[in-house]
C-alpha positions in Angstrom: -13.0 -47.5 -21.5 -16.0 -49.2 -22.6 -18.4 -51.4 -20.5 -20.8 -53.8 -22.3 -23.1 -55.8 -20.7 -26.1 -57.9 -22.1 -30.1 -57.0 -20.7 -33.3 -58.7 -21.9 -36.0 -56.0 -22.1 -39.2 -56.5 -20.0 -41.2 -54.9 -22.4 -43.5 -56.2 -25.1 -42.4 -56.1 -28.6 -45.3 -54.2 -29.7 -43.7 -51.3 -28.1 -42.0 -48.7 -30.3 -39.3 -46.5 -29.8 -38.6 -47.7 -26.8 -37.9 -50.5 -24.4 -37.9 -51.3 -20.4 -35.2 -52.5 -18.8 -35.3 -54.5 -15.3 -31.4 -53.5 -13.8 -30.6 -54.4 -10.6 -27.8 -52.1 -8.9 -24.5 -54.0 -8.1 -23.1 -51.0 -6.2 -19.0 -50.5 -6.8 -19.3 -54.8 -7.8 -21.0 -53.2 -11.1 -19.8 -50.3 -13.6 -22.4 -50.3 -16.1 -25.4 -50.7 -13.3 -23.9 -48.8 -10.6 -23.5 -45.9 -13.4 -27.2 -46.5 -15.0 -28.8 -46.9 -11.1 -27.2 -43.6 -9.6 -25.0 -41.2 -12.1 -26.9 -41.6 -15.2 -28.9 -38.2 -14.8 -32.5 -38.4 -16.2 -32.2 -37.2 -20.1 -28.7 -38.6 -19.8 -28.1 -41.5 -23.0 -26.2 -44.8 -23.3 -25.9 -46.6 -26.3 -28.1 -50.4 -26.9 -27.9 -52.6 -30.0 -29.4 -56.0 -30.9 -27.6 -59.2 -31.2 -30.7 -61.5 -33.3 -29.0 -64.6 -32.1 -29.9 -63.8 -28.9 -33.6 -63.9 -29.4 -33.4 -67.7 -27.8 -37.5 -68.6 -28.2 -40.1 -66.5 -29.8 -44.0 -66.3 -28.4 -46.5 -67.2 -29.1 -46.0 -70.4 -27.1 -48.0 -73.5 -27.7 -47.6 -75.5 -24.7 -50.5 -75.7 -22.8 -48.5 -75.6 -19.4 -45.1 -73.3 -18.7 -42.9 -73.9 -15.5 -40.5 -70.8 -14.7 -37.2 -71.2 -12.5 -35.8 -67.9 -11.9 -32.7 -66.2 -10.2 -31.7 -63.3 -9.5 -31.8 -61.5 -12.7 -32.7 -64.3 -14.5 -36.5 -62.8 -13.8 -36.5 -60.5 -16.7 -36.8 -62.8 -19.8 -39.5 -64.4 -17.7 -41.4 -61.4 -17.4 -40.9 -60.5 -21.1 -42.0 -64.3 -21.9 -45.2 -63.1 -19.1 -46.4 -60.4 -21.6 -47.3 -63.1 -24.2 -48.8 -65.6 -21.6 -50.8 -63.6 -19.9 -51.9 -61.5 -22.2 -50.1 -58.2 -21.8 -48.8 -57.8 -25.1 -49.8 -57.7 -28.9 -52.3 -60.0 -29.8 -50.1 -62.0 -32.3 -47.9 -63.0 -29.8 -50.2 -64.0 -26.8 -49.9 -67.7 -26.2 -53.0 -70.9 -26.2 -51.0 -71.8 -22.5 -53.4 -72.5 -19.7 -51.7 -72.2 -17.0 -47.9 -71.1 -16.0 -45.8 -71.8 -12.5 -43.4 -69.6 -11.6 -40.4 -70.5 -9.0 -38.2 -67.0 -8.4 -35.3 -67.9 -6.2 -33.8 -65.1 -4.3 -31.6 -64.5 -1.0 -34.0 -61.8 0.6 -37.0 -59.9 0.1 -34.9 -56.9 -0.8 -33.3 -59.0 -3.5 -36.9 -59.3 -5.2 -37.0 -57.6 -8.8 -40.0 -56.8 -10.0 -41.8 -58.6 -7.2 -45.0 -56.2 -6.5 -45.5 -56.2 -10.4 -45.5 -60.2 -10.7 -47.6 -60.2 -7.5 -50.5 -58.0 -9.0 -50.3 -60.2 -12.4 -51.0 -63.4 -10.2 -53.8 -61.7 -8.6 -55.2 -60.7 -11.8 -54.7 -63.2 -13.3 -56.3 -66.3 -11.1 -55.4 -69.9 -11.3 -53.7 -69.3 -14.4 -50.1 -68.0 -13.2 -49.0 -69.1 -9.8 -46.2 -66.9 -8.6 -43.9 -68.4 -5.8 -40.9 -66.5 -4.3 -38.3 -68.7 -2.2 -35.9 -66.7 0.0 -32.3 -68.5 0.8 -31.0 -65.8 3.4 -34.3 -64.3 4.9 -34.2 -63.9 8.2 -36.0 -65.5 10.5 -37.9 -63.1 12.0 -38.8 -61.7 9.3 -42.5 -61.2 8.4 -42.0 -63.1 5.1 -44.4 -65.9 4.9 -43.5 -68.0 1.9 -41.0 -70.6 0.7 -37.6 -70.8 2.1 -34.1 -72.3 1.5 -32.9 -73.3 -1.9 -35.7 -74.2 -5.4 -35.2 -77.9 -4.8 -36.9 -81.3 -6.3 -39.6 -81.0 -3.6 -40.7 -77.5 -4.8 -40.7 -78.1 -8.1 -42.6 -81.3 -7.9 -45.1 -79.1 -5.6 -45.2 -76.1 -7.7 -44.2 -77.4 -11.3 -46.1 -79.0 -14.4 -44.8 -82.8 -14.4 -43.0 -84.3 -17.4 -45.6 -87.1 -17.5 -47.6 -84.2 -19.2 -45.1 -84.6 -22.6 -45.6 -82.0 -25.2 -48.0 -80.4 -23.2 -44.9 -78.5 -20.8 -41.9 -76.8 -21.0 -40.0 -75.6 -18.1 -38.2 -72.2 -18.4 -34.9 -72.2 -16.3 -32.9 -68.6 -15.8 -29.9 -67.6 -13.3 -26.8 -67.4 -12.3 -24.3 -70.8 -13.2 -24.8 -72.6 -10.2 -28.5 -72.9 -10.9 -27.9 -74.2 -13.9 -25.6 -77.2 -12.2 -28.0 -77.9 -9.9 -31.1 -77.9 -11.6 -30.3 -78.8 -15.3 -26.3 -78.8 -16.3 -24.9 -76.6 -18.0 -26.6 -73.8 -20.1 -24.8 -74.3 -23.3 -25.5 -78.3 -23.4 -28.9 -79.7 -24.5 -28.5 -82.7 -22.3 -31.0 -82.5 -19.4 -28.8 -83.2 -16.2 -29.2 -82.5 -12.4 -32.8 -82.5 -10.7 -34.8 -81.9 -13.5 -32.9 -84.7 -15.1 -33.6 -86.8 -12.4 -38.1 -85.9 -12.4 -38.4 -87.1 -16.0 -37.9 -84.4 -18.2 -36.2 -84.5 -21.7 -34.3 -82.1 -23.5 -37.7 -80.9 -25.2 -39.2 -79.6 -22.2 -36.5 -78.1 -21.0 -35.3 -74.3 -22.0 -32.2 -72.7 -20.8 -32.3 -69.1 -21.5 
């Protein structure tokens, strides 16, 4: 039987011959990432192709100011978008933006992918990418110090370009269907619904991956 599943590279483009993949284990809830995580041996092979409708928004990007909403695994066409924002990748594709916000929802610090690599670009890269983490099921004695609960209109007003900036912003949403009800209806409609709907912003500033 086969098993197909879609995954957005983390790599940049300018790499060749290969790619990164971000893959987060589901355990017995996932047959391709349960086989990839733990009975793919090393040198073992799988087969990818490319689907060019699914290239949603090419870099470079020209807006001077990016907001990010993450979950889950909804980080890794943020991080991919990252490369060209920061920097990281080919110099054709790095982006004029001057500063990006990114809001990565998740229910624990375990749940975190790719957490230590987006810490060390924030600290390397200054005031110019703010990387946030809020935790929904952390537990309270935990020694995690940062946001908590659910990525809500008071975060996002606190962490987030506005939408009185116009063309200057876009705001990048990712994650699972329920994050997409909340924040900014449904993926496949260009309509602008729910909170970000409600703080201003149009349909231009507003990208559902």
């Amino acid at each position: 039987m086969d098993v197909i599943r879609p995954y957005t590279p983390i790599s940049t483009n300018h790499e060749v011959g290969c790619f990164d993949l971000l893959v987060k284990d589901y355990g017995e809830n996932g047959w391709l990432s349960s086989y990839m995580c733990q009975d793919l041996p090393i040198g073992g092979t799988i087969k990818f192709k490319h689907i060019e409708f699914n290239v949603k928004i090419p870099a470079p990007f020209t807006h001077k100011k990016i907001g990010m909403i993450a979950g889950g695994t909804g980080i890794t066409p943020m991080i991919q978008a990252l490369h060209a924002i920061l920097g990281k990748g080919e110099e054709s594709q790095q982006s004029k933006t001057e500063e990006v916000s990114l809001l990565y929802g998740s229910r624990n610090a375990d749940d975190i992918l790719g957490g230590e690599m987006l810490q060390k670009w924030a600290e390397d890269n200054g005031e110019k990418f703010n990387y946030v983490d809020v935790l929904s099921n952390e537990p309270d004695d935990s020694s995690y110090k940062g946001e908590r609960g659910f990525i809500d209109k008071e975060k996002i007003q606190k962490y987030l370009p506005p939408a009185s900036d116009g063309e200057d912003v876009i705001i990048f949403v990712c994650g699972p269907p329920i994050m997409y009800e909340l924040l900014c209806g449904p993926r496949n409609e260009p309509e602008v619904k729910g909170i970000l709907g409600e703080l201003g912003y149009s349909s231009s500033q507003v990208f559902k991956f």
